[in-house]
DOTORBA-685942 format. One record per residue (C-alpha): chain; x, y, z; residue number from 1. Coordinates in Angstrom, 3 decimals. Layout:
N
   chain          u          v          w     n
       A          X          Y          Z   NUM
...
***
This chain:
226
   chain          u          v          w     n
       A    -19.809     11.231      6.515     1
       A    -16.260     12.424      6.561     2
       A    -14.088     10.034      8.906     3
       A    -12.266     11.367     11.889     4
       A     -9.088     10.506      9.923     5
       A     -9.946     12.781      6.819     6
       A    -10.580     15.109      9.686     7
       A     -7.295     15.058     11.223     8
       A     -5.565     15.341      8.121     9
       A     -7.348     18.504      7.009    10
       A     -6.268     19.891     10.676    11
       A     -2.380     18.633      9.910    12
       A     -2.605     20.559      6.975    13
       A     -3.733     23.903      8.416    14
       A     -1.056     22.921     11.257    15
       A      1.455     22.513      9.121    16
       A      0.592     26.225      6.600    17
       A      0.920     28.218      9.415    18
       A      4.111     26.565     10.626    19
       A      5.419     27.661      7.279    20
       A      4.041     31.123      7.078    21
       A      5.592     31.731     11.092    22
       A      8.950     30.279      9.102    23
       A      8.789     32.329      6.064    24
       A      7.920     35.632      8.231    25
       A     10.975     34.667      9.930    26
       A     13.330     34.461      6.993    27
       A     12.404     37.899      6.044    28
       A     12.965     39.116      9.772    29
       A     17.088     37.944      9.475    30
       A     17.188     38.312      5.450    31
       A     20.764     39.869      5.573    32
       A     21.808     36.640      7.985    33
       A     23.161     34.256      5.704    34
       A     23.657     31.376      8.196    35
       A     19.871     32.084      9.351    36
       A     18.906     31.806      6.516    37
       A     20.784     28.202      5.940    38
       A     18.883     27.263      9.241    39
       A     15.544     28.270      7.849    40
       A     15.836     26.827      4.801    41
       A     16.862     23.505      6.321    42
       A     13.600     23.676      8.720    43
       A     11.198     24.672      5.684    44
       A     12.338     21.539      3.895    45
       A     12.103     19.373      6.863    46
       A      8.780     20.356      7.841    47
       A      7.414     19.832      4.605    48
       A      9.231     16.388      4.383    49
       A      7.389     15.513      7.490    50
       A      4.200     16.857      6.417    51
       A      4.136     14.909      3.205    52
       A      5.190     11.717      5.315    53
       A      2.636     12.674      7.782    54
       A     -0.222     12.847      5.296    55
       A      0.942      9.911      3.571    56
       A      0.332      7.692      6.904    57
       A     -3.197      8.999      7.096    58
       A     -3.690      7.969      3.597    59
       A     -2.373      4.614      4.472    60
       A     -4.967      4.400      8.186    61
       A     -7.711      5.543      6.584    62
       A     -8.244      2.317      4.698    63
       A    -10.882      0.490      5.721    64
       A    -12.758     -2.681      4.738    65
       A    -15.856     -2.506      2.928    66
       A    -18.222     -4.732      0.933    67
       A    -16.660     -8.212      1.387    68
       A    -18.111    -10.623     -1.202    69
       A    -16.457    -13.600     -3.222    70
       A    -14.931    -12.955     -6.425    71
       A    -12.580    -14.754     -9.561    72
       A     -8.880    -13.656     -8.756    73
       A     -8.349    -13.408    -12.284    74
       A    -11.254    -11.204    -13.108    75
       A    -10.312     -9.120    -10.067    76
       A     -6.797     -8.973    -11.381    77
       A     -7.723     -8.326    -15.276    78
       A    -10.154     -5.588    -13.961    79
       A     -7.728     -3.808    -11.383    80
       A     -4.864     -3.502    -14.383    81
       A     -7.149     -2.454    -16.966    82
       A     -9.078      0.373    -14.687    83
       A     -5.544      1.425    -13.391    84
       A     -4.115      1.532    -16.765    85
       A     -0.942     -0.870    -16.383    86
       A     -0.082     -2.907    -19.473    87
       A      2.958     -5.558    -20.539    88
       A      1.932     -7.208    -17.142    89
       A      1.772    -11.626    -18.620    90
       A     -1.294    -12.734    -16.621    91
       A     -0.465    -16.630    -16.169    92
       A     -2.545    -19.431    -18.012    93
       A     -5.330    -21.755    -16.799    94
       A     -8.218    -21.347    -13.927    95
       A     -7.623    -19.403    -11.376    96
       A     -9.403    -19.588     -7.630    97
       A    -11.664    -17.106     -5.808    98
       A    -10.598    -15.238     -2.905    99
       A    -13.012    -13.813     -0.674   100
       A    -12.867     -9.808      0.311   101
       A    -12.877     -5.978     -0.700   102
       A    -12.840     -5.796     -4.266   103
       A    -11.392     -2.603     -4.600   104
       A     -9.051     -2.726     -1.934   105
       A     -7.640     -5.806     -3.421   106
       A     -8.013     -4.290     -6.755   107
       A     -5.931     -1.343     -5.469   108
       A     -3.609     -3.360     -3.906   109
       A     -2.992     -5.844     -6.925   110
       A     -2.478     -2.243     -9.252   111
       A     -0.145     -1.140     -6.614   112
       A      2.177     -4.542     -6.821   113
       A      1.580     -4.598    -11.092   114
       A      2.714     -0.635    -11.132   115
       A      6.341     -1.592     -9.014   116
       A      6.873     -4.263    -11.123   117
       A      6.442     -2.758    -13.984   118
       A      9.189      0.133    -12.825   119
       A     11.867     -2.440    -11.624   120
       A     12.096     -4.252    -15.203   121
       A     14.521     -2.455    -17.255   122
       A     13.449     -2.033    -20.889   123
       A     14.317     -5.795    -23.271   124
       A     13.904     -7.872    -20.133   125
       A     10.866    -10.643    -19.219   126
       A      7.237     -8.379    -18.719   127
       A      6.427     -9.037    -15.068   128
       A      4.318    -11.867    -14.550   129
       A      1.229    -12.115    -11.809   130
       A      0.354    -16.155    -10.735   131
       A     -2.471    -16.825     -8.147   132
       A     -2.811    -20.225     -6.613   133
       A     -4.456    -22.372     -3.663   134
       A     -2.492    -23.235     -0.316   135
       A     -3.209    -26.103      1.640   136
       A     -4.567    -24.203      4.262   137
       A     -7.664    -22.991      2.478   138
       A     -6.050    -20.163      1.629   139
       A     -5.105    -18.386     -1.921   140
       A     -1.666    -16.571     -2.550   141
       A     -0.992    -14.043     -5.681   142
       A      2.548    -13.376     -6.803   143
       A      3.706    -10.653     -8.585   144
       A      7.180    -10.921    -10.500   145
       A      9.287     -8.561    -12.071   146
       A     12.888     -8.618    -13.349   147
       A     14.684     -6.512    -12.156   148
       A     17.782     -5.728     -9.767   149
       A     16.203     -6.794     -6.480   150
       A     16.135     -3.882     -3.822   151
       A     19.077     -4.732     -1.270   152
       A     19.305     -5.558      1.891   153
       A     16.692     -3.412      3.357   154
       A     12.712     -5.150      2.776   155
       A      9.968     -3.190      1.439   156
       A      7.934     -1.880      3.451   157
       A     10.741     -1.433      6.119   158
       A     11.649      1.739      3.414   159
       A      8.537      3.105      4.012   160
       A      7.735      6.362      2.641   161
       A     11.251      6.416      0.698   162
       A     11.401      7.289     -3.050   163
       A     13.556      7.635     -5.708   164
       A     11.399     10.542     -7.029   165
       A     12.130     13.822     -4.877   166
       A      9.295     15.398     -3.044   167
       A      7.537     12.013     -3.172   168
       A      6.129      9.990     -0.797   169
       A      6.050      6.095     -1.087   170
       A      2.944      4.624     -0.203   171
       A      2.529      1.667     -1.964   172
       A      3.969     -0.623     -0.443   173
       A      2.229      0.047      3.306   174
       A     -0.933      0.232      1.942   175
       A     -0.764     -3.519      0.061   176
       A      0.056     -4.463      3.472   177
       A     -2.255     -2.501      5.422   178
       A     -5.163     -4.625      2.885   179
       A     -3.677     -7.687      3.601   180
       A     -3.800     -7.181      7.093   181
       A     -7.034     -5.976      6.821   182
       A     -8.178     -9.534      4.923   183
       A     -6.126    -11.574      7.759   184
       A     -3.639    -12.374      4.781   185
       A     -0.279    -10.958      4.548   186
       A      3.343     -9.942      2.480   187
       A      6.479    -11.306      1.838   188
       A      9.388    -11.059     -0.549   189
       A     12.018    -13.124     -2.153   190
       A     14.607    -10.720     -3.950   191
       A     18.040    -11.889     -6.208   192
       A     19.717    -10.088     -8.612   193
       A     17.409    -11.815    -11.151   194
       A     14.320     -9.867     -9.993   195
       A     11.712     -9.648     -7.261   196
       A      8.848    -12.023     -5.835   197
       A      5.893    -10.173     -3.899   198
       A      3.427    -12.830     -2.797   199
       A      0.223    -11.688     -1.466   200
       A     -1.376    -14.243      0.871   201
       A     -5.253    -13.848      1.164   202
       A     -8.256    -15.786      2.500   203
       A     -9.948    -18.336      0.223   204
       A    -13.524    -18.910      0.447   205
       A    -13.829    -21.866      2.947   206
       A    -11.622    -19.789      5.529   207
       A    -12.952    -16.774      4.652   208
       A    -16.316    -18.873      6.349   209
       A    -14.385    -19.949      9.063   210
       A    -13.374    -16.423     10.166   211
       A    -16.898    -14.945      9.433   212
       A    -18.481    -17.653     12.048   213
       A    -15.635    -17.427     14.790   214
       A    -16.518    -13.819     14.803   215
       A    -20.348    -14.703     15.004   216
       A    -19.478    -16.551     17.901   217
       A    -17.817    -13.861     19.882   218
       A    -20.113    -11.946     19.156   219
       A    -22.760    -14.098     20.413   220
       A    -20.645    -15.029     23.521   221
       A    -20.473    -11.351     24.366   222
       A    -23.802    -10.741     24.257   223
       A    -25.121    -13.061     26.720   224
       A    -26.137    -11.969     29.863   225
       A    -24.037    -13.429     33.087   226
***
């Protein structure tokens, strides 16, 4: 069943064609105005900067969690790069631990993290490196690392929806963070001129539990009659 989301977008997008048909009718209604036509042109590129940022946050909302089942971080990881296609990523040595979650959100999100790193280390440098490791709080953390510049003074995702490409719309970065709010984890960066840390916090099996029979028992609690 298409979500009321998907819905909404496909009604932004008609929205948004017929704004630009009214605004190209217009151009041809003033065509021998030549600071009209400045105007115009100035509101057809906005509205279609808006529209792509517009459809960009409904790709972002309309993740959702699905299937949530237990699975090897470094399987997850190996799989996600390979389907995805990114290589030169150094996957570090020994075990690894399970998380608990959406595979293929945290597949998408771990591709998403591997593809920026990949683009911030200049050619000759380090290959970016993804570790995964245990917290003390039950809890399991992946970092990706690449070498590169570092990205300023303004944090990722606070430049949501800016690229460096023109006429595209960065949504990588809010939609690793949408998942790991989604999985009651979360982001964070560490940035120097020696390169970038991204560390991915997600539940680990025993808290993954924990939060699975808290929620039974509000659920439960709900339920009863008073």
């Amino acid at each position: 069943m298409e979500s009321e989301i998907a819905r909404m977008s496909h009604v932004l997008r008609g929205s948004l064609q017929t704004s630009l048909l009214n605004v190209q009718s217009l151009a041809v209604t003033v065509a021998r105005d030549a600071e009209a036509q400045e105007s115009i042109r100035i509101i057809r590129e906005e509205l279609l900067r808006a529209g792509r940022m517009l459809l960009g946050a409904f790709e972002v909302c309309s993740l959702e969690l699905g299937d949530v089942t237990r699975a090897n971080l470094k399987t997850l990881v190996t799989r996600a790069l390979d389907q995805d296609g990114v290589d030169g990523v150094v996957l570090s040595e020994g075990p690894w631990p399970d998380v608990v979650g959406d595979v293929r959100l945290l597949g998408l999100a771990i591709a998403h993290l591997a593809r920026n790193a990949r683009a911030a280390t200049p050619p000759g440098k380090r290959p970016p490196e993804i570790h995964a490791s245990s917290t003390r709080n039950g809890g399991v953390v992946v970092q990706v690392r690449d070498w590169g510049r570092g990205f300023g003074t303004v944090e990722p995702p606070g430049r949501a929806f800016t690229s460096s490409r023109p006429e595209h719309v960065a949504t990588g970065l809010l939609m690793v963070e949408r998942i790991a709010r989604l999985h009651r984890g979360g982001l964070s960066f560490e940035t120097s001129s020696r390169g970038t840390v991204v560390s991915l916090s997600l539940p680990g099996p025993a808290r993954a539990r924990t939060v699975r029979t808290r929620r039974a028992r509000v659920i439960k609690e709900r339920a009863r009659p008073r």
